[in-house]
C-alpha positions in Angstrom: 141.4 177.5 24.1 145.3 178.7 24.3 147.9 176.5 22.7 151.3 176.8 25.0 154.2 175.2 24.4 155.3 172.7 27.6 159.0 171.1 28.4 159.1 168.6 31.1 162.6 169.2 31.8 165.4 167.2 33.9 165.3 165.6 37.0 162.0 166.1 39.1 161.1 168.3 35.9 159.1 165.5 34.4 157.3 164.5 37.7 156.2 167.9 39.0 155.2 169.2 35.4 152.2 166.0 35.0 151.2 166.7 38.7 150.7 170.2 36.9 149.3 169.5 34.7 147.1 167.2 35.5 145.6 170.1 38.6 145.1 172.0 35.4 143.5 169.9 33.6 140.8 169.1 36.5 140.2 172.6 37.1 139.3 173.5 33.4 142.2 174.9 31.9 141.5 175.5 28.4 144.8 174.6 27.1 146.1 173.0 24.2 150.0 171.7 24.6 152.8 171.3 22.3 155.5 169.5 24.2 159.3 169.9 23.2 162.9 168.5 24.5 165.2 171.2 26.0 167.8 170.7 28.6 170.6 167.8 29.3 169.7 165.3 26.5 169.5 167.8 24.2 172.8 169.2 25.8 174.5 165.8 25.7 173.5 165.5 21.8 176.2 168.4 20.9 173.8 170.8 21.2 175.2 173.4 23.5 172.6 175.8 23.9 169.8 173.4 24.9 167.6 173.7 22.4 166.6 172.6 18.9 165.9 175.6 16.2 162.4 173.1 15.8 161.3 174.0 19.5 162.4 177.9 18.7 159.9 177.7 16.3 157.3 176.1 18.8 157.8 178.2 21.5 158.0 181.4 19.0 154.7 180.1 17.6 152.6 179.9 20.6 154.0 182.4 22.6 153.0 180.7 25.9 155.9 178.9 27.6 155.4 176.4 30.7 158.9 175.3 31.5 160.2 172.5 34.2 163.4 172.4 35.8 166.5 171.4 33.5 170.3 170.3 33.8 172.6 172.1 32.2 175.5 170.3 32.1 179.1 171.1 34.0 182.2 172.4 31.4 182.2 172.1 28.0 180.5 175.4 26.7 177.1 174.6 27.6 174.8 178.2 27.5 172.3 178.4 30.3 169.2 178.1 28.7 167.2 180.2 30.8 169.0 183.3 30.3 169.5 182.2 26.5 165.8 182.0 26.3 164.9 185.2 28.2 167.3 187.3 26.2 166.5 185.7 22.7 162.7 186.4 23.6 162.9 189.7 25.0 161.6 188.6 28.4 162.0 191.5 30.1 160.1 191.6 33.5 161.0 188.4 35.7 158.1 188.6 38.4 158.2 187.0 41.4 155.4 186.6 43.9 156.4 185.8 47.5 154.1 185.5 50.3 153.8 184.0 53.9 152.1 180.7 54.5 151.4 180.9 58.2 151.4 179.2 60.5 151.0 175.8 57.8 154.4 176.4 56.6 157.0 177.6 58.8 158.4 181.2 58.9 159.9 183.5 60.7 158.1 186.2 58.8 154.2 185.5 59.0 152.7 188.5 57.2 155.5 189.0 54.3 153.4 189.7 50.9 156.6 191.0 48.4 156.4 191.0 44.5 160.0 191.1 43.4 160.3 192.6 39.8 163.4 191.4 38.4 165.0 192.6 35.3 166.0 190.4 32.8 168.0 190.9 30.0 170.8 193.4 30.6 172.6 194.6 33.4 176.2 191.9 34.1 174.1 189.0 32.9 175.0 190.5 29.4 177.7 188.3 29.8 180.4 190.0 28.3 183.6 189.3 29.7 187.5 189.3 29.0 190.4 188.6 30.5 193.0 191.5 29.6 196.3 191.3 31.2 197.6 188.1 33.7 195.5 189.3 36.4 192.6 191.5 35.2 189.5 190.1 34.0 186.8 192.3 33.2 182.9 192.0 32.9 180.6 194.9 31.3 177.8 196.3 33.3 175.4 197.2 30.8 172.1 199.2 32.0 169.9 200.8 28.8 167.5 203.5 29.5 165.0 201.3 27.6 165.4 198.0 29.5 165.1 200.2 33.2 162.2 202.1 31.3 160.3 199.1 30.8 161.0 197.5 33.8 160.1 200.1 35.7 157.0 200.6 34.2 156.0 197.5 34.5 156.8 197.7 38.3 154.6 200.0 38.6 152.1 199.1 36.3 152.0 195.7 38.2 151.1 197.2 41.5 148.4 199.6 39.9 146.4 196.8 38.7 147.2 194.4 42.1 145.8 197.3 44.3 149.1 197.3 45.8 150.6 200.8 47.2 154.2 200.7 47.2 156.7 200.0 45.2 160.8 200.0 46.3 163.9 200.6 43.8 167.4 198.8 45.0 170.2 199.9 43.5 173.9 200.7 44.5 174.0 204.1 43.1 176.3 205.5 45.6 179.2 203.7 43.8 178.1 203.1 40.5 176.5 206.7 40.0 176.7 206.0 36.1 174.7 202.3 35.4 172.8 202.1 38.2 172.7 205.9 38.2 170.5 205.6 35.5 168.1 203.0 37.0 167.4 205.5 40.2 167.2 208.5 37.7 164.3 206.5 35.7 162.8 205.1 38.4 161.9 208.8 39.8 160.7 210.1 36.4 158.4 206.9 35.8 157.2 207.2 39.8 156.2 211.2 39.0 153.6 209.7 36.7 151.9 207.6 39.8 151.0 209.5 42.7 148.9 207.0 43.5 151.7 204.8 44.1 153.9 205.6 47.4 157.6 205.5 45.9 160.8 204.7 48.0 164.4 204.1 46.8 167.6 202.3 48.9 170.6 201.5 48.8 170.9 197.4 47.9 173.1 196.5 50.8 170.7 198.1 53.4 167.8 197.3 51.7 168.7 193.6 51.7 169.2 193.4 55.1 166.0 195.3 56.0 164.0 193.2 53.3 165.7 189.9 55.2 164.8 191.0 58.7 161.5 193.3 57.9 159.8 192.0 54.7 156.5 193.4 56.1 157.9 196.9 54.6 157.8 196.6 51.5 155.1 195.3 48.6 156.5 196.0 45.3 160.4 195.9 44.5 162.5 196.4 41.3 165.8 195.9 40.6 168.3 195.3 38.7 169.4 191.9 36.8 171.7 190.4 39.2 170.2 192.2 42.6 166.8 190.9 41.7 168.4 187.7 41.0 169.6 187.1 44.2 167.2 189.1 46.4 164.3 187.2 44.5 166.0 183.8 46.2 166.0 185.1 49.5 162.6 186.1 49.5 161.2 183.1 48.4 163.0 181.0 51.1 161.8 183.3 54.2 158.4 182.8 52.9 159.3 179.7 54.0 160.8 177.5 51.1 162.4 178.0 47.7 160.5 175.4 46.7 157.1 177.2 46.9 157.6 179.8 44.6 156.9 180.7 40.8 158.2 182.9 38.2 156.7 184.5 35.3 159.3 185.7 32.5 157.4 188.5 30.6 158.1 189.9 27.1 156.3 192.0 24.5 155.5 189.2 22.5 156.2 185.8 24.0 156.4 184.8 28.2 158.1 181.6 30.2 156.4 180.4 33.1 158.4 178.1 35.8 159.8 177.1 39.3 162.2 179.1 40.7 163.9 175.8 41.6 166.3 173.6 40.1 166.0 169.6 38.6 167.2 168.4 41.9 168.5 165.2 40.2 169.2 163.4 43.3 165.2 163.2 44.3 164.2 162.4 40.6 162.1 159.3 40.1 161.4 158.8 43.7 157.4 160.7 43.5 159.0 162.7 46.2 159.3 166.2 44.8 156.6 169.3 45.7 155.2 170.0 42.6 154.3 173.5 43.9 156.8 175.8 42.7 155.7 175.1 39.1 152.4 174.7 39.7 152.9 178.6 41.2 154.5 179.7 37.6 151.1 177.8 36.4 148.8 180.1 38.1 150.8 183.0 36.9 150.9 181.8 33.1 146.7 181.3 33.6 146.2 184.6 34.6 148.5 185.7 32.0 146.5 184.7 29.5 143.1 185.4 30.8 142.1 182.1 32.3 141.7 184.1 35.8 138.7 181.7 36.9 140.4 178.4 36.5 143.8 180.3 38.0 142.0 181.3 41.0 140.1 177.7 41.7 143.4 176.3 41.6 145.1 178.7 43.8 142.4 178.4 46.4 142.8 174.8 46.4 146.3 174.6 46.5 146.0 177.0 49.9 143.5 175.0 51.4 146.1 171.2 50.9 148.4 173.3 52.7 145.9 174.2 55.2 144.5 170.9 55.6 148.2 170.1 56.2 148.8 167.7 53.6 152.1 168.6 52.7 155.6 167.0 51.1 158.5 166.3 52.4 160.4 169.2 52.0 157.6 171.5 54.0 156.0 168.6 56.4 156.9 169.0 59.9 155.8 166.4 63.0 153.2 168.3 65.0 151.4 170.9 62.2 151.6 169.0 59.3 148.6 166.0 59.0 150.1 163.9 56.3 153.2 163.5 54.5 152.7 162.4 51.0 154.3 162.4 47.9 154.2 164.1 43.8 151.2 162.2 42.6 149.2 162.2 46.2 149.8 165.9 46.6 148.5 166.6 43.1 145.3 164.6 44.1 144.8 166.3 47.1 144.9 169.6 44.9 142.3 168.2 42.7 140.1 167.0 45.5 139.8 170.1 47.2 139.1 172.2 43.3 136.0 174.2 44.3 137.0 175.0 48.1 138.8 177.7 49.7 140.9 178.2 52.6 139.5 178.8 55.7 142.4 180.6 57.9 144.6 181.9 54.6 143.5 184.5 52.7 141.3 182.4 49.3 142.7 184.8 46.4 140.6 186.7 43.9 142.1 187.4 40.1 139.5 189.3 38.2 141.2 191.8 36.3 144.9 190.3 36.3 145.3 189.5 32.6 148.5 190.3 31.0 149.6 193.9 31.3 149.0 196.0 28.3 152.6 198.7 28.6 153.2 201.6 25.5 156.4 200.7 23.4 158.9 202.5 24.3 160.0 205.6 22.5 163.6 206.3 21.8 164.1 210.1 23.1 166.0 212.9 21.1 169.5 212.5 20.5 171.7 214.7 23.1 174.8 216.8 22.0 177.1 214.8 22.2 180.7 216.1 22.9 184.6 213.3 22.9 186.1 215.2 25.5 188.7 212.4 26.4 189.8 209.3 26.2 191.2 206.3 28.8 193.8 203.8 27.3 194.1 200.9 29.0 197.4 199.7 29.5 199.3 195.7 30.5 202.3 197.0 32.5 203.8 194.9 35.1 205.4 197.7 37.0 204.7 198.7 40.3 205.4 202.6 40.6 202.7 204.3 38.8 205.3 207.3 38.3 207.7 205.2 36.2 204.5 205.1 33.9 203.3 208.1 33.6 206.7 208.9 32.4 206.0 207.2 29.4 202.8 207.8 29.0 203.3 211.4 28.9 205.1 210.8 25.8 201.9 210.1 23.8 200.7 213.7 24.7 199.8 215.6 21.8 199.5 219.5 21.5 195.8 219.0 22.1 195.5 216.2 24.5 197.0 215.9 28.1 197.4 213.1 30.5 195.2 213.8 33.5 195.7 210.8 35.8 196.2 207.2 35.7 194.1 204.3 38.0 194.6 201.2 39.1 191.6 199.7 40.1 189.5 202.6 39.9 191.7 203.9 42.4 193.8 207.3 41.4 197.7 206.2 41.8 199.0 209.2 39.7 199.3 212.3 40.2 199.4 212.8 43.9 199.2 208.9 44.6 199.9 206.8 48.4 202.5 204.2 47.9 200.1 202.0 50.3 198.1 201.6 47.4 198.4 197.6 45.9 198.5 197.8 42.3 197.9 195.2 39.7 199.6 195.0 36.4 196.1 197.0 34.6 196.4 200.4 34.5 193.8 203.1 33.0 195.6 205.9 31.7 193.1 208.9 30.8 193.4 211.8 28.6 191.7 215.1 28.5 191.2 217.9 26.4 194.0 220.1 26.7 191.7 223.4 26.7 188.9 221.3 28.1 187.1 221.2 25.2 186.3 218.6 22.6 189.0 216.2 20.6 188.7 214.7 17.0 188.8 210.9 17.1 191.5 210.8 14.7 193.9 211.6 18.0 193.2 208.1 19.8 194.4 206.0 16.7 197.4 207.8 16.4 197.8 207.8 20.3 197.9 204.0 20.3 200.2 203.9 16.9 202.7 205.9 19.2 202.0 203.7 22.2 203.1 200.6 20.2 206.2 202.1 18.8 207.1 203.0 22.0 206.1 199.1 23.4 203.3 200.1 25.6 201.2 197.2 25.9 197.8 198.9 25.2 194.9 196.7 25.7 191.5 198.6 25.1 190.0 202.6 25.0 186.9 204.3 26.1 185.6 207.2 24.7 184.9 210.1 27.3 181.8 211.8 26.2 179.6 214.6 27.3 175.8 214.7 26.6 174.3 217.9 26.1 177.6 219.5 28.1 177.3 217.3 31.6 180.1 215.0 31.9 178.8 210.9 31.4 181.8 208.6 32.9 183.1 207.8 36.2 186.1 210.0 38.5 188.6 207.8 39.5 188.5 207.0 43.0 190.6 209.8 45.2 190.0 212.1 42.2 
């Protein structure tokens, strides 16, 4: 018996979580459920994050998360609670099944089988913006070796244990040769270590479109926060329907299981909604947690209603489907049919797909690391970047040069094209004079200067070396 913790949600959330429940329940799931109230009403109640520190406790507690579809609510601060819970949980791995259910629900792609393997917790969704002059905002990219170790691994540790033979990296490291640099980079060492395991990389942009128009390539794909994000969306509606698919939200010590759907407010209450989707994240938290058996019966039934074509409304369609019905009437269909398998799908088989066991990950040696530079960051409503290198090159010190200045990421100075459009943020960088290192003590007494001399400086970064190779991007044109 397995005590998980179980929020019904907003919307439809309350509706397609006891059709899920209920399945589970007639198959044999040996569950034991502590429910809790996240989402709008909790919201609503000045709560802005969601959640009460009482359900922390629950879900920390039992370590097994079955979460419906909830409303977070428009303005007013509110945190989204999903990312708030994958983050505060250390739910690394988002893992996203996404296979074709031809010819009983329509596709243009009939043999797609993908896994995306999302991450989670880094990357933009750190969501750590600012706005720094009137028309510059900035958000940080942040990408860890440990968080693209870990995903990674698991990627690969994922399709080792499915049998499955490939697995894909997207990234956009032709442009972002730093962040997602360092995905690509750990994606090769971790792939030396399967042979097994045919290894690919592409570009995002390309892979997207070939993943959209060929999905029958690929088997295995990681990404990336916000790639994975989107691409995980897209895969689950050629399958055939958003609605359809599950996630499972996997941490070292605690996982979320769901829809990859929203509460769909306006279809709430009606006994109209497909309860499948979340009944998908289900099947995932079951094998998870080593009730493969009962996660198998109720996959195999679930593919033989859709076979039978007994569908909802959001999949049926006049001519292939038998019979429209509803929440409740789908869920009994499902429980009817416990026992069967499909005769033209595929009936599913989940011995040995129990929650991964991965190593911890171990920090590495430090590097020698070398301040070689610095960039100030400067507010300057100008629009000749000569006029400000002029002053700029006033902050120079005997040790310390100006090198360039960007706007953009584009180089405007030295050597600039006056076709260039320019905004009022500027990066001004510094080097080493002799090329060698600088003492930190320099950049405070850089900006000290820079504010006697009304420069409107508005942030720095450090230009480091590790172990003597340059780590920072070139300006553009550089």
């Amino acid at each position: 018996m397995t005590r998980i913790t179980v929020a019904k949600g907003d919307g439809i959330g309350p509706e397609i979580m006891d059709a899920t429940l209920a399945i589970l329940k007639a198959a044999g799931a040996q569950l034991e459920i502590d429910e809790i109230e996240v989402g709008e009403k909790v919201y609503l109640s000045g709560n802005t994050s969601g959640i009460s520190n009482e359900s922390w406790d629950v879900i920390r507690r039992n370590k097994i998360f079955l979460k419906a579809p909830i409303t977070t609510p428009q303005g007013g601060g509110y945190k989204s609670l999903n990312v708030t819970t994958r983050k505060f949980l250390g739910l690394y791995a988002n893992v996203r099944p996404c296979k074709s259910l031809h010819p009983f629900v329509e596709t243009k792609h009939p043999v797609m089988d993908v896994v995306i393997v999302r991450e989670n917790e880094e990357d933009l969704y750190a969501g750590i913006e600012h706005q720094q002059t009137d028309e510059v905002i900035q958000c940080l990219k942040l990408i860890s070796r440990p968080g693209c170790e870990k995903i990674v691994r698991y990627a690969f540790e994922y399709a080792k244990q499915q049998n499955r033979k490939k697995v894909t990296c997207f990234t956009k490291d032709n442009i972002m040769k730093q962040t997602d640099g360092l995905f690509h980079q750990v994606f090769d060492e971790i792939a030396a270590e399967y042979p097994e395991i045919e290894n690919e990389h592409w570009i995002i942009d390309i892979g997207a479109a070939k993943m959209a128009d060929t999905p029958e390539a690929f088997d295995v794909i990681v990404m990336p926060n916000l790639y994975g994000d989107i691409l995980s969306d897209v895969a689950a509606q050629i399958t055939g329907s958003v609605g359809l698919a599950g996630s499972a939200n996997i941490g070292e010590e605690c996982s979320m299981f769901e829809a990859i759907h929203g509460s769909a407010p306006r279809r709430a209450g009606q006994n109209l909604a497909n309860p499948s989707g979340l009944l998908q994240g289900a099947i995932l938290m079951l094998n998870h947690i080593g009730q493969t058996d009962v996660a198998e019966k109720v996959q195999n039934a679930w593919l033989k209603t859709l076979e039978d074509g007994v569908h909802t409304y959001d999949i049926f369609k006049e001519g292939s489907s038998k019979e429209k019905v509803g929440t409740k009437e789908f869920a009994e269909a499902v429980i009817a049919r416990l026992g069967q398998k499909p005769t033209t799908l595929q009936p599913v088989s989940y011995a040995g797909s129990e929650a991964l066991q991965l190593p911890k990950y171990k920090r590495k040696a430090a590097a020698n690391k070398s301040l070689i530079g610095v960039d100030v960051f400067v507010h300057w409503q100008g629009e000749n970047p000569n006029e400000l290198a002029e002053q700029i090159k006033q902050l120079e010190k005997e040790n310390i040069v100006l090198k360039m200045i960007t706007n953009r990421g584009i180089k405007v100075w030295p050597d600039g094209f006056k076709e260039t459009f320019c905004t009022d943020h500027w990066r001004c960088r510094f080097h080493a004079k002799d090329g060698g290192e600088i003492n930190k003590n320099v950049i405070p007494a850089l900006l000290h200067e820079a504010n006697g001399l009304q420069i409107d400086t508005i942030k720095t970064e450090n230009l480091y070396s590790f172990d003597g190779k340059p780590a920072f991007s070139l300006g553009q044109g550089q």
